[in-house]
N, C-alpha and C positions, 0 to 999 in steps of 0.2 A: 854388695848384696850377699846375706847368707848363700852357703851350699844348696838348701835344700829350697828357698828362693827361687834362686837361677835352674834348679831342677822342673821346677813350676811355672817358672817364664818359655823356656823351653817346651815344656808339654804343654800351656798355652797356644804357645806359638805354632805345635806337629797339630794338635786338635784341627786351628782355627784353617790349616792348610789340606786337612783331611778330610773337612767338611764340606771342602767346593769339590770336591771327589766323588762324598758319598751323597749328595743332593737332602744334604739336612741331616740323617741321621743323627741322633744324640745319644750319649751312653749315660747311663744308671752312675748316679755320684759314687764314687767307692768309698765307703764309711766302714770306722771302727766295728769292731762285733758288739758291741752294745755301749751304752751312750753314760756319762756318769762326770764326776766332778773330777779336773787335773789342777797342780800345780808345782812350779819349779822356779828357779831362782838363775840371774844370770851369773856373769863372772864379774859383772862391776855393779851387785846389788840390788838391781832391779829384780821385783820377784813377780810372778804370773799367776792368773786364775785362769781356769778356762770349764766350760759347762757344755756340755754335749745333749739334745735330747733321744734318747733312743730311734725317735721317727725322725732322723735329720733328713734335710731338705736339699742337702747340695749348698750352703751358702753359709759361710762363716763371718759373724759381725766382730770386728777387731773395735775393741770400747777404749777411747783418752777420757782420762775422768780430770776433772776441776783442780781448780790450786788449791794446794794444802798448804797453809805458811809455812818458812822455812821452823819458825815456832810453837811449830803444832807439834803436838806430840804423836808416832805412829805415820808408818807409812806405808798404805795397804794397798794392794792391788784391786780397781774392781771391775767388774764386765758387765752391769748395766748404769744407768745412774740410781735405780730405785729398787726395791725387793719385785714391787708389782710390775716393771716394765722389763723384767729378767724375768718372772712368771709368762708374763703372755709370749714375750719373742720368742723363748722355750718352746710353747705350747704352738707357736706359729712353727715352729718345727728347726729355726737357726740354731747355730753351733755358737757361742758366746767367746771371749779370749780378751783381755784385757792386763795389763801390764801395773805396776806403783809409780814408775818411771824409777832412774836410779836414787832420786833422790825428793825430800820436798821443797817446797820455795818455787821461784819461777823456774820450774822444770825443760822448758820448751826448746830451749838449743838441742837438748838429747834425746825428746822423748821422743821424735821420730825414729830413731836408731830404737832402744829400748823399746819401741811399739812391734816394729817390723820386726826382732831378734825372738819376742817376746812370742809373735804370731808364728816363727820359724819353729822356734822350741815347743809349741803347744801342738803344731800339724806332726811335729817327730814325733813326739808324745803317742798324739791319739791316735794317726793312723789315717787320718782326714787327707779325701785327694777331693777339693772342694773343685765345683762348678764355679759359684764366684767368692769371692771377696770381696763384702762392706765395709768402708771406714766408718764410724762416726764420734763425735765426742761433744762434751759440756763445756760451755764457758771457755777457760783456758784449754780445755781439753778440746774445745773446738776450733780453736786458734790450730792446735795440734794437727790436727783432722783437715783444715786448712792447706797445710804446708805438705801433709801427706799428700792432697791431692795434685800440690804442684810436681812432688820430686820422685810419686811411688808406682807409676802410672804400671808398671811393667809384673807391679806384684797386686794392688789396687785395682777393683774394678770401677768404684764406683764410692763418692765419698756423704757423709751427711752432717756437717757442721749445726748444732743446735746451741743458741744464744752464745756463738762464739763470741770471741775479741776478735772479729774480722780485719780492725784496723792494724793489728800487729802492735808489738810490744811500743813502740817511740810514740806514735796517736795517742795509745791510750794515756801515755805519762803524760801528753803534751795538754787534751782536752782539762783532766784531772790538774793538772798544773794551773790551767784559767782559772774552775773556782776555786782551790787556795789561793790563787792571787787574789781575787776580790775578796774574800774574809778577809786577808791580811791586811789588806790595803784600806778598805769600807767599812770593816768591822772592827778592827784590832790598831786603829789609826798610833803609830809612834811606839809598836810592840816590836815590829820589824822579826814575824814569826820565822819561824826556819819552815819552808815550804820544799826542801828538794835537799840532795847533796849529804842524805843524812851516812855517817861516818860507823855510828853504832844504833843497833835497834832499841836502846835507851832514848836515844836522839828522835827517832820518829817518833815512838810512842809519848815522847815529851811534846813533840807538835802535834800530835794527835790530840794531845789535851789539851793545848792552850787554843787551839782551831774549833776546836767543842766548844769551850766556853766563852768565844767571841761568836759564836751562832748563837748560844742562848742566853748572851747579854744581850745579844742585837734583837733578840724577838720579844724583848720586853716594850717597845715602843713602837709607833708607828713607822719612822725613819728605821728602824731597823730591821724588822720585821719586811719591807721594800727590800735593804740589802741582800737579806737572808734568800729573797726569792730569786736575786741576779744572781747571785754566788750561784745558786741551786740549778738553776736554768744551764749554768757555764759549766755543772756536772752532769749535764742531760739529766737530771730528775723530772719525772712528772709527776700526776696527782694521785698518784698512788690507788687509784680506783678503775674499773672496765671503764674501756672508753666506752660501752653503752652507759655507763651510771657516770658521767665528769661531771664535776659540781659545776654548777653558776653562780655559787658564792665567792668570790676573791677570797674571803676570810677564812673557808674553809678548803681552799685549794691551797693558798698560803701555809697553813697550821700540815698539812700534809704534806709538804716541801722540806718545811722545816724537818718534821721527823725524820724524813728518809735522810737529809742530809749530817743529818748527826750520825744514824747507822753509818752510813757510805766513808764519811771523816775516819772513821773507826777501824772502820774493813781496808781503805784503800793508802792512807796513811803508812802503818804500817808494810802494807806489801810491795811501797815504792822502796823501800828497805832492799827486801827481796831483788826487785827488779834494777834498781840498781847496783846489787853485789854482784850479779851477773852479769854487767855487761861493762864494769868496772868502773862505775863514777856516773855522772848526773848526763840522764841523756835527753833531757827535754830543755824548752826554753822558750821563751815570751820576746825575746827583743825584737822590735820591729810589728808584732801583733798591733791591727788595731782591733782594740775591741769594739768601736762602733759599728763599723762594717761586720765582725761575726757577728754578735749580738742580734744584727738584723735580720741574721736566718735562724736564729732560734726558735723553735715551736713554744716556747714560753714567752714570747715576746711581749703577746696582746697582756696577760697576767703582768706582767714585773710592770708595764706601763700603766696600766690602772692603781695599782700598789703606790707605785711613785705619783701617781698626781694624786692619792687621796692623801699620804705626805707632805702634800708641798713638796716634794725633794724634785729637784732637776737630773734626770737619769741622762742627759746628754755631758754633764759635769761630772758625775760620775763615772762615766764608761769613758770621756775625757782624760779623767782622773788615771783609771786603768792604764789607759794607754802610756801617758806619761810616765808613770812610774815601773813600765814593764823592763826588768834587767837582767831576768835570768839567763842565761847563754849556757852553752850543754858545752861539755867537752867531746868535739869533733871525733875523737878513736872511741868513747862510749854509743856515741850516737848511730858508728859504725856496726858496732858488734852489735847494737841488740838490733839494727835494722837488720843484718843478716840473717842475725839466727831467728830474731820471732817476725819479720816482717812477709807478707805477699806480695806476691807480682800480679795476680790474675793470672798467669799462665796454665790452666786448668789442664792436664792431662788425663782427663775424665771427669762422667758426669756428676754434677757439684748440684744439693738440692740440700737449703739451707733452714732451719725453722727459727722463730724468734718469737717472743711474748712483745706487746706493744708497749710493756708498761716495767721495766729491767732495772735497776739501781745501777746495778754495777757492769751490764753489758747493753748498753744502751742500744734501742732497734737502729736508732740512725746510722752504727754503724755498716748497718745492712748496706746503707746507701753508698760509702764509701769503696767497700767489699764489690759491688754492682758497678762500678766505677771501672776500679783496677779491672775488673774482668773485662767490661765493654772494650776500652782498651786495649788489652789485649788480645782482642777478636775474638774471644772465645763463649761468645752470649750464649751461642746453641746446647753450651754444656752446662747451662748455670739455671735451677729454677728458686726462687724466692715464699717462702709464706710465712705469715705473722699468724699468732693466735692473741683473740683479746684474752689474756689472762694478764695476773698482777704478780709480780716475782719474778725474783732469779733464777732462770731456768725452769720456770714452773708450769712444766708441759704434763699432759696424762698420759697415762702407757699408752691408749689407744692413739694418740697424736702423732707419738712418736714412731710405733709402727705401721700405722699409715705413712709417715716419710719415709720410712725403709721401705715397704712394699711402693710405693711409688717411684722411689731412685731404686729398687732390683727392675722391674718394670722397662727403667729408660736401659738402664745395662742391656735385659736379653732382649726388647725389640731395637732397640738403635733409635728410638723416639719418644718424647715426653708422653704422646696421648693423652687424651681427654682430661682422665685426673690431675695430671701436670701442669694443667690449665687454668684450674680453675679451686677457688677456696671451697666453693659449696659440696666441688665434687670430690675433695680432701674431707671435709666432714662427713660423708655418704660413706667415704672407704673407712674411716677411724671408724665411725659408728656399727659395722659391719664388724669391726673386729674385737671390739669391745666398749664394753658400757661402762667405762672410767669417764666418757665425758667429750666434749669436741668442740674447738672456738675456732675455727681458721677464718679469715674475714679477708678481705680481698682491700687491698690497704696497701699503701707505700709509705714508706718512711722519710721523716724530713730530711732538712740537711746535716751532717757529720758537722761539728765545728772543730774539730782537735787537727783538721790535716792543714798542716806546713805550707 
């Protein structure tokens, strides 16, 4: 832990014992003399932003933003995910501070370090002796946000994972690994595509293309257009629409799969690249999977079985098929490193209040389920609260949503209880509404089964 860290774990620590002294008293946050834009850069690259509003509140939100590919050009720091939800949290009165991490690609072995160094250098900066400390972040940034919650407890008050990768880095490869097996296998019969193990990002993006276009050979007929929807199903896709509006057409629920799954080919193809240079070689695997038994907990199930008998195709021959030709095997010391570095335990060292859209390409809600799991687990349910919004997209929350999760995890921090709102979806849309007229879905919903856990 930085210097000035452990400066702040300590004066945590003299408060928290000063205040069964003084029967409550609370002191005034000591803030900068006036509020305004900071940033600085560490010594291994990482650079930082940080936003102060002149009316701060006592409560600095430390922002994980999403994966940038290792291929992308630019690697910025940023401290909300959107301009409009940096406007309202400002105007709620928080102090902002977010990091680029050192580098882009799958970031997450370091950006805990780089988060918390980042957060240390911005309170030198501005002069901030905060009340508390928010985590939160997107997507991978919420994986981020995750991990901070297990190992930050001492600097962290209080963490808010929004449509993380809850399952951690190995799940995600492994789910992602199933539908490229069945394109390969259902779709691409005797192509024998390269699905994992890629050596150069030439090599993925060459699988990325031949994987595209064995989904839209396969949607030109009726037997393929069935395949198209197992694959789809085995990348947790769904129909692309609010689950108040889901089709009752198969044909049109279908044609919606397919899209998204050509995006998703695209998106996640490529970043298997990424996540396997960091963790040094192929760290998922299929041997041993049956796919009949997952298959059976998928929320796409009723869909691909209707699909298949309007086909004629036999889906139990099929996912037979799967199984038998399942060979990929991981290399045991990759498998290692990326469980370490991007994986959870549950072990929550603070309160953990997570938001998710019901409808994700690439951070599927189910992993919620997995994420609720690990935590039960490890005893620590009292710290963990859950909500979904019906929206459609990746991370595609309103500002109001989202500061409704942060005023609700500040909330569980200063009383030591979830209360009322914590409770409940409607009484989450009452508080977002209250804060702002960007909009409000939270729906009171669980999410199905994970299929990617081992």
């Amino acid at each position: 832990m930085s210097t000035h860290l452990r400066r702040r774990a300590l004066t945590v620590a003299a408060a928290t014992a000063g205040a069964l002294l003084t029967a409550g008293v609370i002191a005034a946050p000591a803030a900068a003399d006036t509020g305004g834009e900071y940033s600085g850069s560490l010594s291994n690259g990482t650079t930082w932003l940080a936003s102060v509003p002149s009316d701060w509140n006592g409560t600095v939100l430390l922002y994980s933003h999403g994966y940038t590919p290792s291929f992308a050009g630019g690697n910025w720091a940023s401290v909300a995910p959107d301009d409009g939800t940096k406007a309202l949290l400002l105007e709620e009165g928080y102090a902002l501070v977010g990091s680029s991490y050192r580098s882009n690609g799958w970031a997450v072995p370091g950006a805990v370090d780089d988060q918390l160094q980042s957060l240390d250098a911005m309170l030198d900066e501005t002069g901030l002796q905060p009340e508390h400390i928010l985590a939160y972040g997107t997507s991978m940034g919420g994986l981020v946000t995750g991990r901070i919650a297990e190992l930050a407890g001492d600097v962290i008050d209080g963490a808010m994972p929004t449509c993380g990768l809850m399952e951690g880095g190995v799940d995600l490869s492994n789910y992602q690994l199933d539908g490229a097996h069945a394109i390969d296998v259902l779709l691409a019969p005797g192509q024998d595509l390269d699905i994992e193990g890629y050596s150069t990002l030439g090599e993925a993006f060459a699988a990325s293309g031949a994987l595209q276009a064995a989904v839209q050979a396969g949607q030109q007929t009726p037997e393929g257009r069935a395949r198209v929807a197992l694959a789809a199903a085995l990348y947790h896709l769904s129909d692309g629409v609010r689950a108040a509006d889901a089709p009752t057409d198969p044909a049109v629920a279908q044609k919606s799969l397919y899209d998204q799954l050509l995006g998703t080919i695209g998106f996640v193809t490529p970043g298997r690249f990424d996540i396997e240079s960091t963790a040094g070689g192929n760290a998922t695997w299929n041997v041993g999977v049956d796919y009949t038994k997952l298959f059976a907990k998928s929320a796409d199930r009723a869909l691909v079985e209707q699909l298949y008998a309007q086909a004629g195709l036999d889906l139990r021959a099929d996912l037979a098929t799967l199984t038998a030709t399942a060979d990929v095997a991981a290399d045991p010391g990759s498998v290692e490193t990326l469980r370490a570095s991007s994986g959870l335990t549950g072990e929550l060292q603070m309160p953990v209040l997570t938001l998710h859209t019901l409808d994700d390409v690439l951070a599927p809600v189910q992993v919620e389920q997995e994420y609720a799991e690990d935590v039960r687990d490890a005893h620590r349910n009292d710290l963990l609260r859950q909500f979904r919004v019906d929206s459609v997209g990746h991370c595609n929350f309103t500002s109001a949503e989202i500061a409704a999760g942060i005023a609700a995890l500040q909330s569980r921090v200063e009383t030591g209880n979830w209360g009322l709102v914590g409770q409940s979806a409607d009484r989450m849309n009452a508080l977002a509404a209250s804060l702002d007229d960007s909009g409000t879905a939270f729906v009171q919903t669980k999410p199905g089964e994970f299929l990617g856990d081992r």
